[in-house]
C-alpha positions in Angstrom: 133.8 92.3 107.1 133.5 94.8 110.1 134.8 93.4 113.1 131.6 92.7 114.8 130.9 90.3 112.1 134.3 88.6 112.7 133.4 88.4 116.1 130.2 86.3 115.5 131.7 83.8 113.0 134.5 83.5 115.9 131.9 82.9 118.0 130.0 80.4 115.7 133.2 78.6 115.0 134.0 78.1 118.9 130.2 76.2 118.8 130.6 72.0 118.8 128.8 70.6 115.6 126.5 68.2 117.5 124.7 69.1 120.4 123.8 66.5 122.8 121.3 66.2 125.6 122.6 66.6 129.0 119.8 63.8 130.1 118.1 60.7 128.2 115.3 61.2 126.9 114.4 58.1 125.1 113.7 56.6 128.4 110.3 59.0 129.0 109.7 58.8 125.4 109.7 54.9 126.0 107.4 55.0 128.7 105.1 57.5 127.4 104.2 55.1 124.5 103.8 52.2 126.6 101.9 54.0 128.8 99.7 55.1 125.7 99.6 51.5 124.6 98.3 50.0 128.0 95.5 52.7 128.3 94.3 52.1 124.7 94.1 48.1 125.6 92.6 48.5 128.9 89.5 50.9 127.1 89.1 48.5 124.7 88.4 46.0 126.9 86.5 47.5 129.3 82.6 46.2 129.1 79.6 48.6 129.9 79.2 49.6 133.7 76.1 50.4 135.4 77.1 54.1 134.9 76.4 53.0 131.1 73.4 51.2 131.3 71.9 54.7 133.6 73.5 57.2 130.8 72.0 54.6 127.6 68.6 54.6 129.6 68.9 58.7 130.2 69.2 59.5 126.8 66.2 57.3 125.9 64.1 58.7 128.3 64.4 62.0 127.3 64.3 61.6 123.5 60.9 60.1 124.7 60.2 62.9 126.6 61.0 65.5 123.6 59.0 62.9 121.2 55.6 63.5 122.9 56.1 67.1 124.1 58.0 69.1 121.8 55.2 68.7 118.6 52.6 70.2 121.0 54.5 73.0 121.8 55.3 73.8 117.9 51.4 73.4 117.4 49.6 77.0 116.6 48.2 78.0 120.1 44.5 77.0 120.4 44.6 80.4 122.0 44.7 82.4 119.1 41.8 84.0 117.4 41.7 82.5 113.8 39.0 83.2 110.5 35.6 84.1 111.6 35.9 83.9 115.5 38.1 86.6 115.5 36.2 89.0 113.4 33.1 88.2 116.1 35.8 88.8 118.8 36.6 92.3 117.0 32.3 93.3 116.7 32.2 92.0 120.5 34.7 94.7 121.7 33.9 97.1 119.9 29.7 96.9 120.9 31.5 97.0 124.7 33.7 99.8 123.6 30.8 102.1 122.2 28.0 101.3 124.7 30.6 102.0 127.3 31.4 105.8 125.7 28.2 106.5 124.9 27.3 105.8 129.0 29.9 107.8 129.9 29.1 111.0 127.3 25.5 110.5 128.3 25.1 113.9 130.0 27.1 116.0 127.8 25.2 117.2 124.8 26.8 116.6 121.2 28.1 119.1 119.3 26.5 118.1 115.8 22.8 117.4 115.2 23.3 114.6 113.3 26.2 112.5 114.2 23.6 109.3 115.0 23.7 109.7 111.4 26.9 109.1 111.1 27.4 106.3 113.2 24.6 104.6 111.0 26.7 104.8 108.2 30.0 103.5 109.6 28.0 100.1 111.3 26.2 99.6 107.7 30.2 100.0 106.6 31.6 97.2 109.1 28.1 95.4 108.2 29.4 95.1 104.7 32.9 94.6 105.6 31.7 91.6 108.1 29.6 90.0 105.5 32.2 89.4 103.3 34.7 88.4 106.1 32.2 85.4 106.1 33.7 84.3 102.8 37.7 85.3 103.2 38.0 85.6 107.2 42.1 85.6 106.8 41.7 88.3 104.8 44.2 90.8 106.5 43.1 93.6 104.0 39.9 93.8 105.4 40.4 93.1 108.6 42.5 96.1 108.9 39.5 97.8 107.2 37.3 96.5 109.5 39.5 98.1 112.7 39.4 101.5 110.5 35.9 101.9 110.5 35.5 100.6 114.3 38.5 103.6 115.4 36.7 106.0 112.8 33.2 105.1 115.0 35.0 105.7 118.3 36.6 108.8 117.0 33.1 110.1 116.1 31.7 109.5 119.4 34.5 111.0 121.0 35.0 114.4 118.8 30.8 114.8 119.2 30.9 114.6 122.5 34.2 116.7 123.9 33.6 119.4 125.6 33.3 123.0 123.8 36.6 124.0 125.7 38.7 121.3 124.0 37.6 122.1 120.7 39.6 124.7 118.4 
């Protein structure tokens, strides 16, 4: 052994075997546990306040409340376009959309002879399309379809109509 380690058991050796508390502590300990026993008594014995009765009736009042509201907020908005209605909403916007271009190119002269043609061909398209929307009007296939041919007809109108300088 090195003498620092003779040291420490010297040390450990000097130490008392028990080691006692310089206060008592099973006094507090006493009274904490009465303490603790008189507050668990006095709860239990305690009958509902009016604070009770106001929080019992709270809580009933408002899982009333949430009962009647909450089911018409989940409800699908009666906003919302749904089947046909919103494929007439679609034709609607888009007969506003193309009278209100062809107003405004009414002066300039079209660059193709027969692009009235053309236009023909893509309403008898969203005809078709619309006709058999009647039968499937969730149809997202062809209601994406029926949005092509409506940009395609505004696209026409629009490329006919420019202005020589911002063709290339």
């Amino acid at each position: 052994m090195n003498s620092f380690e003779q040291q420490l058991q010297a040390k450990i050796n000097e130490l008392p075997d028990t080691v006692n508390p310089e206060k008592d502590l099973w006094r507090g300990i006493d009274r904490g546990i009465a303490a603790e026993e008189i507050a668990s008594l006095d709860g239990a014995n305690k009958e509902p306040t009016k604070l009770h009765w106001v929080a019992m009736a709270a809580s009933v009042v408002l899982v009333s409340v949430l009962w009647v509201f909450v089911p018409s907020v989940l409800e699908p908005q009666s906003g919302k376009l749904e089947g046909y209605a919103l494929v007439e909403s679609l034709s609607k916007q888009q007969s506003e959309q193309l009278s209100g271009l062809l107003a405004s190119y009414e002066s300039s002269e079209p660059v193709t002879e027969n692009w009235e043609q053309q236009l023909a061909e893509l309403e008898d398209a969203a005809q078709a399309i619309k006709l058999v929307l009647k039968e499937d009007p969730s149809n997202p296939a062809l209601l994406q379809m029926l949005q092509q041919v409506y940009n395609q007809q505004i696209a026409l109108i629009e490329q006919v109509h420019a202005p020589k300088w911002q063709q290339i």
